[in-house]
PDB file of N, CA, C and O in Angstrom:
ATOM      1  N   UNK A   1      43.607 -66.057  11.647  1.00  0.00           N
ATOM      2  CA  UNK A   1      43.011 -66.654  10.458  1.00  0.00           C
ATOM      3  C   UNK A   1      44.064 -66.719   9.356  1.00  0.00           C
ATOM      4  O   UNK A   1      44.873 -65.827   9.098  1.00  0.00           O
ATOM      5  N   UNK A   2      43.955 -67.792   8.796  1.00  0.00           N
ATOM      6  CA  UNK A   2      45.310 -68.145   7.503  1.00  0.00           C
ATOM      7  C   UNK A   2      45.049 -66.747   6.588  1.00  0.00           C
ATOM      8  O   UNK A   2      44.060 -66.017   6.649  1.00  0.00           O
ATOM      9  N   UNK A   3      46.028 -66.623   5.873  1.00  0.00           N
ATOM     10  CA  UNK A   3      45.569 -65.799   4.995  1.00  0.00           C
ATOM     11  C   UNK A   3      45.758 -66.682   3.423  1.00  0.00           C
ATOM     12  O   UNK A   3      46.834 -67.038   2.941  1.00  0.00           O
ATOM     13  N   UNK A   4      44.523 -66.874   2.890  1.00  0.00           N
ATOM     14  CA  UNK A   4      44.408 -67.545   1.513  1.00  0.00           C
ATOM     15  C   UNK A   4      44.585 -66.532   0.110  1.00  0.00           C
ATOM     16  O   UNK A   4      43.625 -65.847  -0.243  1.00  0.00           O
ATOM     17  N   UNK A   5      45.718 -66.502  -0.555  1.00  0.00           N
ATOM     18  CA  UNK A   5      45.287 -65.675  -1.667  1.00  0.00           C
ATOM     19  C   UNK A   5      46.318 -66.316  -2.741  1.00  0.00           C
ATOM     20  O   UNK A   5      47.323 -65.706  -3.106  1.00  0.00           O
ATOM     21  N   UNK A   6      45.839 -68.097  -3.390  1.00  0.00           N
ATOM     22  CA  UNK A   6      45.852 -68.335  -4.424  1.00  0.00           C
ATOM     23  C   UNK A   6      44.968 -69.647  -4.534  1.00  0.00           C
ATOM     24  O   UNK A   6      44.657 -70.618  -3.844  1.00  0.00           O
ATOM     25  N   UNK A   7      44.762 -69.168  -5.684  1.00  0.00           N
ATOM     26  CA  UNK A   7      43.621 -69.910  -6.172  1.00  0.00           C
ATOM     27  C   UNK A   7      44.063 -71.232  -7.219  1.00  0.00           C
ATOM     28  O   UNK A   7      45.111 -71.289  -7.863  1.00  0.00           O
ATOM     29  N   UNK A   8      43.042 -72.192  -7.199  1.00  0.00           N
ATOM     30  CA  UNK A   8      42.855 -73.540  -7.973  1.00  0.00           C
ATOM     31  C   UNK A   8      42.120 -73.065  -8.581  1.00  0.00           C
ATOM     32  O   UNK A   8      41.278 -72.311  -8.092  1.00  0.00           O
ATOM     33  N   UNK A   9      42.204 -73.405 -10.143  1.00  0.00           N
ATOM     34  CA  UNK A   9      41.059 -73.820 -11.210  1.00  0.00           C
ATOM     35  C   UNK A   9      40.676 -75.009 -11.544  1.00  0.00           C
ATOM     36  O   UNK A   9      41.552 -75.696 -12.069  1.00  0.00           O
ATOM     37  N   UNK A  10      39.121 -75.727 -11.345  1.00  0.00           N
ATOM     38  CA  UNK A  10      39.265 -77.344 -11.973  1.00  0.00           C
ATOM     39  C   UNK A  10      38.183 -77.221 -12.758  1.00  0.00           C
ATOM     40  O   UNK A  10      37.353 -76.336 -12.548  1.00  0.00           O
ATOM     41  N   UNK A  11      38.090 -77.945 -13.580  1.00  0.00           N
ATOM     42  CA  UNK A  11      37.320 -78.119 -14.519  1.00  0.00           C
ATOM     43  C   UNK A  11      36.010 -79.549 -13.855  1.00  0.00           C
ATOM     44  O   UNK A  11      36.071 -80.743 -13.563  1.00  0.00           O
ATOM     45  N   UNK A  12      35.287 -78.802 -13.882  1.00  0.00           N
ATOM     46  CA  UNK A  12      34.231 -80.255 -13.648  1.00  0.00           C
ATOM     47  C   UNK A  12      32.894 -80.244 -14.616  1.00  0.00           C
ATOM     48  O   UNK A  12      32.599 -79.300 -15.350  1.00  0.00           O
ATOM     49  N   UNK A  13      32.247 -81.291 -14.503  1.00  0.00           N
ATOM     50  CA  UNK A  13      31.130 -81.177 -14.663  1.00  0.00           C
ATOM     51  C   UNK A  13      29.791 -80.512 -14.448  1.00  0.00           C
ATOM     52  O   UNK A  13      29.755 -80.024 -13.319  1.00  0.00           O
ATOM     53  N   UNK A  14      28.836 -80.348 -15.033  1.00  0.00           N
ATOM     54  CA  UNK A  14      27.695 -79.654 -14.212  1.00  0.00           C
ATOM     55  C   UNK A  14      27.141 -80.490 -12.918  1.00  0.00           C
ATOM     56  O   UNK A  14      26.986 -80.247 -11.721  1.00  0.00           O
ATOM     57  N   UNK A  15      26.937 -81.534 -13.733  1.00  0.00           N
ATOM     58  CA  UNK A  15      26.254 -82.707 -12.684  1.00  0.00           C
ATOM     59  C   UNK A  15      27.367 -82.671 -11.108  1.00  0.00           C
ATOM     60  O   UNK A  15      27.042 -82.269  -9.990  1.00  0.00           O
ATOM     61  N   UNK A  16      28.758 -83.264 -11.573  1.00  0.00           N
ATOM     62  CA  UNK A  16      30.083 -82.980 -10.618  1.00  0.00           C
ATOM     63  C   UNK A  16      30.092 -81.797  -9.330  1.00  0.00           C
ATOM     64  O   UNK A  16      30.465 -81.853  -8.159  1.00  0.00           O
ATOM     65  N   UNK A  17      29.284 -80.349 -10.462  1.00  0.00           N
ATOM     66  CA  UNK A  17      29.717 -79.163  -9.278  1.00  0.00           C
ATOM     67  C   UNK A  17      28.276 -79.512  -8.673  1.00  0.00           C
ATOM     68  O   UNK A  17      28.464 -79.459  -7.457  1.00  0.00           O
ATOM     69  N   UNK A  18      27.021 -79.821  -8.882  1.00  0.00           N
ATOM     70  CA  UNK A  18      25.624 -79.975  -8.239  1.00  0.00           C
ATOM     71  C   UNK A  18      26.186 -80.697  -7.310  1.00  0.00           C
ATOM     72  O   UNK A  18      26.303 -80.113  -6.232  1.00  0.00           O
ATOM     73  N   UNK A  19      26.613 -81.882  -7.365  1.00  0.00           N
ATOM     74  CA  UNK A  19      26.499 -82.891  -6.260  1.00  0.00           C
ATOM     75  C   UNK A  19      28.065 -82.919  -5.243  1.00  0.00           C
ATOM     76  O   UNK A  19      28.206 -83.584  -4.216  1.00  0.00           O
ATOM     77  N   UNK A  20      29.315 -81.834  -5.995  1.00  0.00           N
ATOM     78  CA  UNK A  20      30.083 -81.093  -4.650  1.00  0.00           C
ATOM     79  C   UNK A  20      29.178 -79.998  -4.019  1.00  0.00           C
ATOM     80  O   UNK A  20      29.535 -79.783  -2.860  1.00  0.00           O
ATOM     81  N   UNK A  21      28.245 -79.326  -4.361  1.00  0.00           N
ATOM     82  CA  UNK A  21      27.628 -78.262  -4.258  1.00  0.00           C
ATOM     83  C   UNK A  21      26.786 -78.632  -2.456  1.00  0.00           C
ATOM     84  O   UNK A  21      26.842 -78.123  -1.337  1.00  0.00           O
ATOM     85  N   UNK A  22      25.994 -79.924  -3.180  1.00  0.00           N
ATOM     86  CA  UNK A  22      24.983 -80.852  -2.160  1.00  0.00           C
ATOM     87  C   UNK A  22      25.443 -81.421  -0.966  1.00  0.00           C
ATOM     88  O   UNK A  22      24.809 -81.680   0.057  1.00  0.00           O
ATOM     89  N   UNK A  23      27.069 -81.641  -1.323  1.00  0.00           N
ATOM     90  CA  UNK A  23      27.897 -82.641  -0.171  1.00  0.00           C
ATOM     91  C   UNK A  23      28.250 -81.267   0.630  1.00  0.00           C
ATOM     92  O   UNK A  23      27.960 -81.202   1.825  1.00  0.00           O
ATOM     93  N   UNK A  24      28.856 -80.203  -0.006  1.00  0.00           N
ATOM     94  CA  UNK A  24      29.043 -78.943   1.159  1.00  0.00           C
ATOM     95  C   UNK A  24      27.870 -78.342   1.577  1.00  0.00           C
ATOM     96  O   UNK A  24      28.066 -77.517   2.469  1.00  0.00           O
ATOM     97  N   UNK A  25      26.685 -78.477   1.231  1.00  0.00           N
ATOM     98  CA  UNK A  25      25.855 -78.004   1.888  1.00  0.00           C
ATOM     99  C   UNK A  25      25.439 -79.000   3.154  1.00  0.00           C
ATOM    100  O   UNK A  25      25.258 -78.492   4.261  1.00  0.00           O
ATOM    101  N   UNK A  26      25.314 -80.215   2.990  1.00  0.00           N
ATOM    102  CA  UNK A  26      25.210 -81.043   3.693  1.00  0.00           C
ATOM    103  C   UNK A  26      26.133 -81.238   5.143  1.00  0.00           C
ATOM    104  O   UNK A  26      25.915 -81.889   6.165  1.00  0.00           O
ATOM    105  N   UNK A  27      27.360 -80.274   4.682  1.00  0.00           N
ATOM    106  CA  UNK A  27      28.272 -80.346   5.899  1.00  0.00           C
ATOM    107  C   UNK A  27      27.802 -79.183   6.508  1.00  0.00           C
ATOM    108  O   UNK A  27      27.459 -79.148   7.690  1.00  0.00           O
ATOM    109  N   UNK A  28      27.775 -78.363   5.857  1.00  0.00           N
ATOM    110  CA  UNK A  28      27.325 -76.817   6.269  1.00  0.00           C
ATOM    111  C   UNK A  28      28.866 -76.031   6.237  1.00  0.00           C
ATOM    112  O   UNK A  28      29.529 -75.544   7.153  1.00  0.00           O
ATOM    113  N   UNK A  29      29.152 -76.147   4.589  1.00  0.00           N
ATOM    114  CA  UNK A  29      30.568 -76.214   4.088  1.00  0.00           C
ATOM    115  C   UNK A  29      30.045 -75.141   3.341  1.00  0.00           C
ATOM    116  O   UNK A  29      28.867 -74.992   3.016  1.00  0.00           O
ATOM    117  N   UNK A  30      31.087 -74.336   3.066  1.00  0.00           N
ATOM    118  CA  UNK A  30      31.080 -73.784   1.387  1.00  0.00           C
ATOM    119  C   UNK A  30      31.314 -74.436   0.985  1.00  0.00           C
ATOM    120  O   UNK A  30      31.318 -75.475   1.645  1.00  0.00           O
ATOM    121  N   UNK A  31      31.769 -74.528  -0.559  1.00  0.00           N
ATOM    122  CA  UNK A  31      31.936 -75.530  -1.540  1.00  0.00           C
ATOM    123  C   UNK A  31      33.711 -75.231  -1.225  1.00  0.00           C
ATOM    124  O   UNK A  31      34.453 -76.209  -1.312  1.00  0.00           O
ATOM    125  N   UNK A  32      34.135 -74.270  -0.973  1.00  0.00           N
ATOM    126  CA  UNK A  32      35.632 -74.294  -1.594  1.00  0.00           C
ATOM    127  C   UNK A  32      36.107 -75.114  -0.350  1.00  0.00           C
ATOM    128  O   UNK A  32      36.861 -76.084  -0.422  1.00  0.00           O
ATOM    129  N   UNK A  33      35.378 -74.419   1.219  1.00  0.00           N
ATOM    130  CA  UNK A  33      36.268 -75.552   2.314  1.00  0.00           C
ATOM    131  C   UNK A  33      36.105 -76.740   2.067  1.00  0.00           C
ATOM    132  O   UNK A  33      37.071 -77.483   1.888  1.00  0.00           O
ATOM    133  N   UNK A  34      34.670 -77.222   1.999  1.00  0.00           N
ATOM    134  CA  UNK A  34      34.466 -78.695   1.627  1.00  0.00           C
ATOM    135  C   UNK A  34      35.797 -79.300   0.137  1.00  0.00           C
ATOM    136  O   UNK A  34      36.323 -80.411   0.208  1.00  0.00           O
ATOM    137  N   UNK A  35      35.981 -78.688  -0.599  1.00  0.00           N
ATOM    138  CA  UNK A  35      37.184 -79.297  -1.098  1.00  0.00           C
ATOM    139  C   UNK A  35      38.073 -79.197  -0.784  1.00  0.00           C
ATOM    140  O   UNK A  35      38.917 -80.087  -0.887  1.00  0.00           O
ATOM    141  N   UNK A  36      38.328 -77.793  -0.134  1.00  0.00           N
ATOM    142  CA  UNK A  36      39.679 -77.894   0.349  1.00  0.00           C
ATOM    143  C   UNK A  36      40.392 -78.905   1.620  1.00  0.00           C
ATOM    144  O   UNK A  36      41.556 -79.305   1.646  1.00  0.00           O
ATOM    145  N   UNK A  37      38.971 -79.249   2.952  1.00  0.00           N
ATOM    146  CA  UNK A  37      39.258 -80.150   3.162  1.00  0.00           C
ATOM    147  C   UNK A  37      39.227 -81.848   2.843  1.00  0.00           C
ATOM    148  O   UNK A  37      39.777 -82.751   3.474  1.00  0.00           O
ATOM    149  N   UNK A  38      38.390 -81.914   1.647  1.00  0.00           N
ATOM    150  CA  UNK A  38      38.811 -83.221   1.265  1.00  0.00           C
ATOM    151  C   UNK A  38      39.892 -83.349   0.599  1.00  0.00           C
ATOM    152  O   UNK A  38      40.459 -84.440   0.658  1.00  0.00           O
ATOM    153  N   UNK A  39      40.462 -82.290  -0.200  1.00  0.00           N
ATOM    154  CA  UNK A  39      41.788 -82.396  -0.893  1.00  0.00           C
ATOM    155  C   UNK A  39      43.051 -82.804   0.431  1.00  0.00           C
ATOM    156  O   UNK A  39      43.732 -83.813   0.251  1.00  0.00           O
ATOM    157  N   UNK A  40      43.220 -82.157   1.403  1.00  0.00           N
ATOM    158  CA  UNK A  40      43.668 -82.289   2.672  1.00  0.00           C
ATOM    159  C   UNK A  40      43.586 -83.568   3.258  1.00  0.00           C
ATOM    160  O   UNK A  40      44.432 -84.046   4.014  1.00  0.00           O
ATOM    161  N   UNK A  41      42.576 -84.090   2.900  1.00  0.00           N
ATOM    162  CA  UNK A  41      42.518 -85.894   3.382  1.00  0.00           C
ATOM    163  C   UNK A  41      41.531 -85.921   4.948  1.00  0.00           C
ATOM    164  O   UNK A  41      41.693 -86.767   5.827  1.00  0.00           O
ATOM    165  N   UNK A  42      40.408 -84.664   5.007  1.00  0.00           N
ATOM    166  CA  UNK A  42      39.563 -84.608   5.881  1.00  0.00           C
ATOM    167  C   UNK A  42      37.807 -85.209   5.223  1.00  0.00           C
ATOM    168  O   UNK A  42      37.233 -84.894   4.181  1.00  0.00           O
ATOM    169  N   UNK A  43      37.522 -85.824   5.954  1.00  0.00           N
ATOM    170  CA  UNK A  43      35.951 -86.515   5.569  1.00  0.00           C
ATOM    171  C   UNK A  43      35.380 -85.714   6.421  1.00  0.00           C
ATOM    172  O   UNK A  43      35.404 -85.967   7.625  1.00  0.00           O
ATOM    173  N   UNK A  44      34.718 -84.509   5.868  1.00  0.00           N
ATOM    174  CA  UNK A  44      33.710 -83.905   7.064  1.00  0.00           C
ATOM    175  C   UNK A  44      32.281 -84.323   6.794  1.00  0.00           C
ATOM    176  O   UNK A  44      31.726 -84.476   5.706  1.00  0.00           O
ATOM    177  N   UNK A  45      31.776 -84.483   8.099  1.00  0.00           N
ATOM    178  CA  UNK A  45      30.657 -84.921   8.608  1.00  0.00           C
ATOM    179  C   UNK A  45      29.816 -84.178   7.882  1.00  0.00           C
ATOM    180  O   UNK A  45      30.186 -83.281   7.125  1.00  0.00           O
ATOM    181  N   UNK A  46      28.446 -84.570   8.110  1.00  0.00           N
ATOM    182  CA  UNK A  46      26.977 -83.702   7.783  1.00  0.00           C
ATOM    183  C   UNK A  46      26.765 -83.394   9.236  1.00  0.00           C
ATOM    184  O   UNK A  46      27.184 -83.926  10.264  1.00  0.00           O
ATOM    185  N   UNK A  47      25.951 -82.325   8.988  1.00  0.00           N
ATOM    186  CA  UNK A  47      25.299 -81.637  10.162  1.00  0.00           C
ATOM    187  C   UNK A  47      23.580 -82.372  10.721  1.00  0.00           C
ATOM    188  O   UNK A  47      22.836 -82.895   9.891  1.00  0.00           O
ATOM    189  N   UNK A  48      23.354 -82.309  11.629  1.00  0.00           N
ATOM    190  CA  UNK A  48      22.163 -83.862  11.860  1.00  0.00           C
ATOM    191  C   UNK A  48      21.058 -82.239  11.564  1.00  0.00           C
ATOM    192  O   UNK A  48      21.400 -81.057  11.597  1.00  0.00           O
ATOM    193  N   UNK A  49      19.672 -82.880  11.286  1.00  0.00           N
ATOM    194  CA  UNK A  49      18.964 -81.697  10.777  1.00  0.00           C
ATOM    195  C   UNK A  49      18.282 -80.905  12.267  1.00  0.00           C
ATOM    196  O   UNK A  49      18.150 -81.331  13.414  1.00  0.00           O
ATOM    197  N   UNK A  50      17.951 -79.610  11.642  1.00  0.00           N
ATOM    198  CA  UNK A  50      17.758 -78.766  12.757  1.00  0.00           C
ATOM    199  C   UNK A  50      16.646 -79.223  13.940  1.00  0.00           C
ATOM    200  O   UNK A  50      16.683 -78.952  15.140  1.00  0.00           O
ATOM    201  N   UNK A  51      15.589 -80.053  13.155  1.00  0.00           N
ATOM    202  CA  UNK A  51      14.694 -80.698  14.134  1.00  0.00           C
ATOM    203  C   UNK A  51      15.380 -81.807  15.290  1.00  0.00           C
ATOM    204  O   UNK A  51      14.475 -82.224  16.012  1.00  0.00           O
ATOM    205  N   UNK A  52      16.654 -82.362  15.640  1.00  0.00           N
ATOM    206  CA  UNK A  52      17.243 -82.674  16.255  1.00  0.00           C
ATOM    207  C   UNK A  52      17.883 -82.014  17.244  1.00  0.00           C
ATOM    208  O   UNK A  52      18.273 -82.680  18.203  1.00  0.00           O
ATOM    209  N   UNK A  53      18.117 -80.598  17.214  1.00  0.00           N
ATOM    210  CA  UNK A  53      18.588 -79.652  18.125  1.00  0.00           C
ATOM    211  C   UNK A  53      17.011 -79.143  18.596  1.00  0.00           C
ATOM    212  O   UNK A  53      16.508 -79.112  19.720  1.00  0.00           O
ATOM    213  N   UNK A  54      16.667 -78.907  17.779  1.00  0.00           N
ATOM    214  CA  UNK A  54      14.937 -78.650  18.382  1.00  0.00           C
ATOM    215  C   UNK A  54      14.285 -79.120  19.555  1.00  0.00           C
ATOM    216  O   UNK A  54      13.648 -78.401  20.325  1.00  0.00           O
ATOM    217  N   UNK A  55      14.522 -80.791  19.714  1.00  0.00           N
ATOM    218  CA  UNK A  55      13.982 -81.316  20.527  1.00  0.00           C
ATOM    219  C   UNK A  55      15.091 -81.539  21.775  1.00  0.00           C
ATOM    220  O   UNK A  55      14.797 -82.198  22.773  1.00  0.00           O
ATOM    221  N   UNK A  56      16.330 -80.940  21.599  1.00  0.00           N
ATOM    222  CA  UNK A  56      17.936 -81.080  23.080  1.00  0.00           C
ATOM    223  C   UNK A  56      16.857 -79.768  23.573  1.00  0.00           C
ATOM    224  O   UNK A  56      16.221 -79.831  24.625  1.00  0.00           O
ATOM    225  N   UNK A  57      16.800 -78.895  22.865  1.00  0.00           N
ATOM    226  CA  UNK A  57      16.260 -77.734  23.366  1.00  0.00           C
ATOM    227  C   UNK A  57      15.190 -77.618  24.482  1.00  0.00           C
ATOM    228  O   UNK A  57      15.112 -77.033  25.562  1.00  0.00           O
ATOM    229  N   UNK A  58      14.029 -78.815  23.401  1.00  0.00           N
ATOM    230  CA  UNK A  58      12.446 -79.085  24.256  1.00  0.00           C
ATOM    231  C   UNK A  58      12.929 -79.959  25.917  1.00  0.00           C
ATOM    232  O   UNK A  58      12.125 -79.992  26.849  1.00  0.00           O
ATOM    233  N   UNK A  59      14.614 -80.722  26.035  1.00  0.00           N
ATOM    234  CA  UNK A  59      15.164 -81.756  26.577  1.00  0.00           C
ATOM    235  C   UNK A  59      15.556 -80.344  28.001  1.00  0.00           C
ATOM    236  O   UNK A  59      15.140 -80.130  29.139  1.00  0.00           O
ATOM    237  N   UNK A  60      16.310 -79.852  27.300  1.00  0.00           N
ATOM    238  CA  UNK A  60      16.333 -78.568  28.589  1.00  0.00           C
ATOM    239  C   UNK A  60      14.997 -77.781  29.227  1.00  0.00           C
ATOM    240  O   UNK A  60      14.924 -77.295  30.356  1.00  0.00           O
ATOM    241  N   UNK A  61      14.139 -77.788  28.371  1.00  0.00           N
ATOM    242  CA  UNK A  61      12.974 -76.972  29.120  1.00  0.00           C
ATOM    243  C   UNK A  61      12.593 -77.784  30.271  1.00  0.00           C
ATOM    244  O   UNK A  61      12.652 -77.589  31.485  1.00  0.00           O
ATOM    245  N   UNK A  62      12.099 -78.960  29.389  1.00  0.00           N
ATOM    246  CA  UNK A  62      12.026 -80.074  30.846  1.00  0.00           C
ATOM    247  C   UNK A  62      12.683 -80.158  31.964  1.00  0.00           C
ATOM    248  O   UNK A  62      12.121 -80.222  33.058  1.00  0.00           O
ATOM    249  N   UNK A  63      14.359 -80.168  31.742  1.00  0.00           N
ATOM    250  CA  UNK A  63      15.077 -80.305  33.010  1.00  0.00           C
ATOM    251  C   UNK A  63      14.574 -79.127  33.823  1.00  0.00           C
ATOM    252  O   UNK A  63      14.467 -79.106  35.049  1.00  0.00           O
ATOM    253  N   UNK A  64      14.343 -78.359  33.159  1.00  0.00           N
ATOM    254  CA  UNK A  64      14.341 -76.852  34.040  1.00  0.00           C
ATOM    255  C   UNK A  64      12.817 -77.113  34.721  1.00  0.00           C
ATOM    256  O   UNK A  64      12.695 -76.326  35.660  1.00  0.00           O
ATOM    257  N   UNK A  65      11.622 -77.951  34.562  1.00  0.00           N
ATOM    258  CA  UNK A  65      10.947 -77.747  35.542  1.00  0.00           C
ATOM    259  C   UNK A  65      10.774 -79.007  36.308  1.00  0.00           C
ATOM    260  O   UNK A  65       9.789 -79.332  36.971  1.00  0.00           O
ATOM    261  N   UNK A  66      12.272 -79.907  36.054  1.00  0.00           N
ATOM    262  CA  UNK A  66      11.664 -80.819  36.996  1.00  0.00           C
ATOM    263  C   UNK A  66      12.588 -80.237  38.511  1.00  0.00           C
ATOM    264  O   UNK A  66      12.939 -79.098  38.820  1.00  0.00           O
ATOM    265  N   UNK A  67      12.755 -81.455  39.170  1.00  0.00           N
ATOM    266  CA  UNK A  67      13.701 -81.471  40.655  1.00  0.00           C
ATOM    267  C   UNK A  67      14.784 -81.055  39.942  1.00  0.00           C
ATOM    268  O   UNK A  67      15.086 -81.236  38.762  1.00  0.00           O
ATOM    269  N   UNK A  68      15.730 -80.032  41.493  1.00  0.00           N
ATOM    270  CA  UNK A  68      16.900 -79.795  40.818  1.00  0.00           C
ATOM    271  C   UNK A  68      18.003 -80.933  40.321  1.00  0.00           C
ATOM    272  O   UNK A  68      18.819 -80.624  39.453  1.00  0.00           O
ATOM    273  N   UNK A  69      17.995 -82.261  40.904  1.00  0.00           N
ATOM    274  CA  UNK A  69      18.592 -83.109  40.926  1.00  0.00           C
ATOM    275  C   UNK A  69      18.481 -83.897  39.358  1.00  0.00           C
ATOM    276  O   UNK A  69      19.538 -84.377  38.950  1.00  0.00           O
ATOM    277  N   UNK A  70      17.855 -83.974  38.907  1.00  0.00           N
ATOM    278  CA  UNK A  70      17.053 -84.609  38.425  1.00  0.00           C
ATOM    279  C   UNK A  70      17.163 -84.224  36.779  1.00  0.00           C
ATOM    280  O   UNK A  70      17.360 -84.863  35.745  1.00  0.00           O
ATOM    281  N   UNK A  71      16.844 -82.353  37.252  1.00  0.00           N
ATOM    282  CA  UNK A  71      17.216 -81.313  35.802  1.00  0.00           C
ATOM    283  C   UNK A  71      18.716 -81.143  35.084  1.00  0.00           C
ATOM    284  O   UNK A  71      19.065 -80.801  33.954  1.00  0.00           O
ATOM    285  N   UNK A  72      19.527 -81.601  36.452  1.00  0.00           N
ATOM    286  CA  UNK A  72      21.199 -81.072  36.253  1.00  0.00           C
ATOM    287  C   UNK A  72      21.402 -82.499  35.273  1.00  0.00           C
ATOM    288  O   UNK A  72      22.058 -82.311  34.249  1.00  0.00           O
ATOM    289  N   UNK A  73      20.924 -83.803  35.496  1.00  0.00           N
ATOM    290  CA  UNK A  73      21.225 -85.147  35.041  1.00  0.00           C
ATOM    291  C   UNK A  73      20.672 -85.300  33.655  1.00  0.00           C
ATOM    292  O   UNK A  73      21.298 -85.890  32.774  1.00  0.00           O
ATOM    293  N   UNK A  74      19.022 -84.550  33.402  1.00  0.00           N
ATOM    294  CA  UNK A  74      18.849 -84.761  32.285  1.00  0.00           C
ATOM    295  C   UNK A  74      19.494 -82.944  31.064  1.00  0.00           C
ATOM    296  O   UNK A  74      19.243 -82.678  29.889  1.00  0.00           O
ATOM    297  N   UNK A  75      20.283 -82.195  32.071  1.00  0.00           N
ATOM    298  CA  UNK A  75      20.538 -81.073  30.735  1.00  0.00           C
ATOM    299  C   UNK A  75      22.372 -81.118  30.654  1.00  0.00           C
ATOM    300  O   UNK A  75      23.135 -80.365  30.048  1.00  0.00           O
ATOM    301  N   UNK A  76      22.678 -82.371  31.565  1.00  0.00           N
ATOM    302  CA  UNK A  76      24.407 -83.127  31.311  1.00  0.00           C
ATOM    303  C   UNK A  76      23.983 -84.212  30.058  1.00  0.00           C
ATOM    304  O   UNK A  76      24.824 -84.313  29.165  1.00  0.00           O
ATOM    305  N   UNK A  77      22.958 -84.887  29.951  1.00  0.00           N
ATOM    306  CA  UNK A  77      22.537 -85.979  29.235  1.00  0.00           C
ATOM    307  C   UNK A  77      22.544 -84.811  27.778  1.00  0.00           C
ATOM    308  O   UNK A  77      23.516 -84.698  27.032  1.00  0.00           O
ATOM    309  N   UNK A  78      21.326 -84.084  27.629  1.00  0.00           N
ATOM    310  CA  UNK A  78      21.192 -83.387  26.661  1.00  0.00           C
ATOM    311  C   UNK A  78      22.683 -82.821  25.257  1.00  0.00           C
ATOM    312  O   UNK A  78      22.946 -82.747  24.057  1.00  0.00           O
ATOM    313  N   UNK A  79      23.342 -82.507  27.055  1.00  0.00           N
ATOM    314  CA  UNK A  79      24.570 -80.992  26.472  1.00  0.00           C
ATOM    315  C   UNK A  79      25.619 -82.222  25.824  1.00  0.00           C
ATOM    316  O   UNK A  79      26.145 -82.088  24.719  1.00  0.00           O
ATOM    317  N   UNK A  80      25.836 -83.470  26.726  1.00  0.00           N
ATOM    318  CA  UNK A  80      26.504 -84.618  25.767  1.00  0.00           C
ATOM    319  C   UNK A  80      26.177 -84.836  24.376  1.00  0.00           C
ATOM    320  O   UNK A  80      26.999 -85.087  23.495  1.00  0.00           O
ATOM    321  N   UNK A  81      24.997 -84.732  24.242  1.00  0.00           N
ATOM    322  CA  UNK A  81      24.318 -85.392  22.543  1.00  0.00           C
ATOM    323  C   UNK A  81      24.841 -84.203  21.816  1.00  0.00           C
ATOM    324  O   UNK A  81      25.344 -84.359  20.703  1.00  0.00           O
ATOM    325  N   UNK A  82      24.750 -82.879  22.432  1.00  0.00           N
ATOM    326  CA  UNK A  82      24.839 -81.767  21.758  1.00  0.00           C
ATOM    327  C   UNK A  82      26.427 -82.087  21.431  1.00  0.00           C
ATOM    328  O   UNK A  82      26.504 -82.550  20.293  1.00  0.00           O
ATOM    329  N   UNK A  83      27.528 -82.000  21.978  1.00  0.00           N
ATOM    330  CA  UNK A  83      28.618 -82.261  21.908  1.00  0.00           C
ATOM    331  C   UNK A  83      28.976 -82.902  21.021  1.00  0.00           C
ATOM    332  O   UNK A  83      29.631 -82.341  20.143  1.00  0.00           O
ATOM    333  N   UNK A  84      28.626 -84.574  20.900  1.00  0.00           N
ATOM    334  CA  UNK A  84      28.849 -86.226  20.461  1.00  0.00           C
ATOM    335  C   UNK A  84      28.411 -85.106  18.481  1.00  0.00           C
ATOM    336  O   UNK A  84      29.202 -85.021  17.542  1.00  0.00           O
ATOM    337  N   UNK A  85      26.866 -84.446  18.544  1.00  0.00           N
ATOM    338  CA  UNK A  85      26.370 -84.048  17.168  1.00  0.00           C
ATOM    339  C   UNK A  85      27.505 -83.150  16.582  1.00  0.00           C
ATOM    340  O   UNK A  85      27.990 -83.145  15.450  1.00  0.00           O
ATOM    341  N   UNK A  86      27.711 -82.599  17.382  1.00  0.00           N
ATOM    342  CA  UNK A  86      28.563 -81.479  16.323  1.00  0.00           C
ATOM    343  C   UNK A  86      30.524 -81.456  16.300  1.00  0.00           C
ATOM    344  O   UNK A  86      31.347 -80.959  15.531  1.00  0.00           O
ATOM    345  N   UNK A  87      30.616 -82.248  17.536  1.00  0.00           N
ATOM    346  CA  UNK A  87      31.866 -82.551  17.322  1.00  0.00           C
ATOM    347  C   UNK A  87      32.374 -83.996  16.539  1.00  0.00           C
ATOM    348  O   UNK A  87      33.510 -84.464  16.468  1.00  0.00           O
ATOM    349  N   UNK A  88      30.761 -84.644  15.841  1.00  0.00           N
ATOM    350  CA  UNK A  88      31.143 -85.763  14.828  1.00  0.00           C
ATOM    351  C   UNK A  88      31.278 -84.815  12.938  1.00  0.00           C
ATOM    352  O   UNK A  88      31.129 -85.237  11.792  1.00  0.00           O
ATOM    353  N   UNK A  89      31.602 -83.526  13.485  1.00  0.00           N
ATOM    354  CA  UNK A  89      31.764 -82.994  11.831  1.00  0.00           C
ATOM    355  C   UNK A  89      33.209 -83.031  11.688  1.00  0.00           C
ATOM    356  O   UNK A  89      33.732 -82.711  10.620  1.00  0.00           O
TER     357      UNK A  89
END
């Protein structure tokens, strides 16, 4: 792990730190990575909401009681989306 020990001061707005505040939460950022990687020249993604992993989840139960053939095709289908979601941050 890097070791970080100096700090930026910026001056912003209230409104400014609410809505950096909203965009790192939205990534599932702190506020300081979320700037630190946009200062860096990184656009990170949002995270898709939890009811979307909810239902890959309900996507595996299924595979698991159908044919084995059948279960392996739809929890490769599933584990892709899972992949495609979180490796678009």
């Amino acid at each position: 792990m890097r070791k970080r020990s100096v700090g930026i001061n910026v001056r912003v707005s209230v409104t400014e730190k609410r809505k950096m505040t909203l965009m790192a939460k939205r990534c599932g950022l702190s506020l300081s990575e979320y700037l630190r990687q946009r200062a860096l020249g990184y656009e990170p993604g949002g995270h898709p909401p939890k009811e979307v992993f909810n239902v890959l989840d309900k996507l595996d139960e299924i595979a698991e009681s159908c044919q084995p053939s059948a279960g392996a095709k739809i929890t490769a289908c599933a584990d892709e989306i899972r992949d495609l979601l979180i490796g678009g941050n």
